[in-house]
Phi, psi and omega in degrees: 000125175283152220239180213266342187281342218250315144323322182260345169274325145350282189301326201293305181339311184288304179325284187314302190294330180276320128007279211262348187273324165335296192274351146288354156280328153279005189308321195244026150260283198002307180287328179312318199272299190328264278244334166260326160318316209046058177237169182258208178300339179275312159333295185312329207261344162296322184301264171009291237266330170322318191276317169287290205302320153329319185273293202305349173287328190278337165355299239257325190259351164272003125358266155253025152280328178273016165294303169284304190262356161100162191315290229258353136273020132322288186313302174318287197309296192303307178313284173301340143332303165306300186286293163352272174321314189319307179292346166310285234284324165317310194210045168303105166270019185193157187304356213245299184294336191277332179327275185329306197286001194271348168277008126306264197317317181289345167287313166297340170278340196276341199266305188275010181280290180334279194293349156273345151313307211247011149260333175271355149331278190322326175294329170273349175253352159270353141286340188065047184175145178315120186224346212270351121321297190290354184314279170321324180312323202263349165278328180295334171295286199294325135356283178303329196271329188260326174279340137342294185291328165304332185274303136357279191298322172264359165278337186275008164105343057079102165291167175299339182302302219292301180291357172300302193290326181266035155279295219275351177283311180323308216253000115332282146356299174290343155295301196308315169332292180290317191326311171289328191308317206286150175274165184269127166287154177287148190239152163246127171287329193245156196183127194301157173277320205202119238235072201260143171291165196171152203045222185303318204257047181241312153322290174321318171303310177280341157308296194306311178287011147302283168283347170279338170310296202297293188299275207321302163322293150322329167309288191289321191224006180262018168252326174279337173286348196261324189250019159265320193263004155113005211228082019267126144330127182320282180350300195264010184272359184284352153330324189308273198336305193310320184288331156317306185271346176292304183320284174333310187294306173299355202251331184274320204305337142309331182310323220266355178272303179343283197299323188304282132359270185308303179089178189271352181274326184254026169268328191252349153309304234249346175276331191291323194263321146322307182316296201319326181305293174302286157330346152300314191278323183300314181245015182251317175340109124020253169242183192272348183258018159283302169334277166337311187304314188313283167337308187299313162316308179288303162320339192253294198311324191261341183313311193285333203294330177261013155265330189285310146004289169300298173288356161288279204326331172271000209222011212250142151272353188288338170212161167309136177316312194290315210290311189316270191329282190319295163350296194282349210255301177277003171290283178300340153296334185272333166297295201345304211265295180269009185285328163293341167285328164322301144309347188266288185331296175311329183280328180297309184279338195237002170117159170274339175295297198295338189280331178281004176282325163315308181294318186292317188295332169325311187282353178283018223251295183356254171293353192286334182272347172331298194276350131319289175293339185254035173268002163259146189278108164311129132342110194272134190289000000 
């Protein structure tokens, strides 16, 4: 019998999947948009910074809102919101308009990242058992499937409008789906304006915004490092990424047995040292299935640190849960988001090879801190 829990892990899936295929279409515009804007790399990465900020913003407001009215027109709101923008995102013509939709869309993402965090809490504490990997999982699925299917489309002669819009109907579609599915969230009459982190979870936050940096980069800059050093054709370079998330998907989706075996401080050593590996191999390639070898490494070393990430925050006493996970949840989203812009200033002064040599020393942050962040005892389900 499907049971009303058996509906809300349904919807959340669908939340995270509709997520992550969004913001993966845009992965294989990205060389599209540089070469019709005609901007360079310190631009692209101003464009970038349009897109965190956008997000860290609605972040900020979506919060306590969804706090008052619960998980699921967040989710809604934010998902069509999303997809609506996407094909904008196609044929932005001049640098002011692609500014505007890409600080819109990083707002709507931002609204629906906040509200699908805090409907799969809720979901995993009404299961009693670890669920917040496969959560993730299914966003690193919805990765995969958009940046494919965008690359996929535009190798196939496929202009960018077009596959933006039939991207942006699946996840319209796929809302209308979930939509009855979500369960009612715990509500607050009163609720803080701005959600500031404090103790272990201000480490847990900058770790999450760490590793999200590392996704975020690959999203964003992993189709121009692959077709700047010569080793994939534009068209075809949003693959790195594709190849990321196949990784990233098997690794969450594996998870909650992976932590289970491991426990979370050596699931965030051993994975924090997997990346670091992998960005070597990344930039050390050759050729393009060395390159890959890289992606792959990396997506499986990064995959599990920011569920486990999630489950210190709930399980940490120095703040309430719920606010912590929102802490750790808009903290960690702004690497995704604005982190990358960050990387477009480096690659402009010191090259796109060397920032991402910054970013892997960046990432040693990882394990030296495991046993530090993973110092609180998860609640056993």
């Amino acid at each position: 019998m499907i049971t009303q829990d058996s509906h809300a892990r349904f919807a959340t899936r669908a939340a995270f999947l509709v997520a992550g295929f969004g913001l993966a279409c845009w992965a294989p515009l990205v060389p599209l948009a540089k070469a019709r804007l005609g901007v360079d790399d310190g631009t692209l990465g101003l464009l970038l910074l349009c897109l965190g900020l956008g997000s860290v913003a609605a972040m900020q407001l979506a919060g306590p809102l969804t706090s008052r009215i619960g998980a699921r027109p967040a989710v809604v709101a934010g998902g069509v919101g999303q997809a609506v923008l996407l094909p904008f995102l196609a044929f932005a013509p001049d640098v002011w308009t692609m500014a505007i939709a890409l600080m819109l869309f990083g707002g709507f993402l931002g609204v629906i990242e906040v509200g699908m965090n805090v409907h799969a809490v809720e979901v995993e504490k009404r299961a009693g058992r670890p669920l917040m990997s496969g959560f993730h999982g299914l966003f690193s699925v919805g990765g995969f499937i958009g940046a494919s299917m965008m690359t996929l489309a535009l190798s196939a002669g496929v202009g960018p409008v077009a596959g933006t819009v039939i991207a942006a109907i699946l996840m319209v579609v796929t809302l209308i789906v979930a939509a009855p599915r979500f369960i009612t969230t715990p509500k607050a009459d009163e609720a803080p304006l701005f959600v500031v982190p404090r103790g272990i979870v201000v480490l847990l936050a900058l770790l999450a915004a760490l590793t999200f940096l590392t996704e975020g980069a690959i999203l964003d800059w992993g189709a121009l490092l692959l077709s700047g050093k010569g080793l994939m054709p534009t068209a075809q370079a949003g693959l790195g990424y594709s190849v990321f998330a196949i990784a990233m998907t098997f690794g969450r989706l594996t998870g909650d047995a992976v932590v289970a075996r491991l426990g979370d401080r050596r699931t965030m050593l051993w994975g924090g040292l997997l990346a670091i590996a992998g960005y070597v191999v990344l930039l050390t390639a050759p050729f393009a299935a060395m390159a890959f070898l890289g992606f792959l490494l990396i997506g499986l070393g990064a995959s599990n640190t920011v569920p486990v990430l999630f489950r210190q925050a709930g399980a940490q006493t120095v703040m309430p849960a719920g606010l912590a996970i929102a802490s750790v949840t808009t903290v960690g989203y702004a690497g995704i988001l604005a982190g990358p812009a960050g990387v477009g200033f480096l690659a402009k002064a010191i090259g796109l090879p060397n920032a991402f040599w910054i970013l892997a020393a960046m990432l040693i942050l990882v394990p030296l801190c495991a046993g530090l962040a993973t110092a609180s005892k998860p609640p056993k389900p």
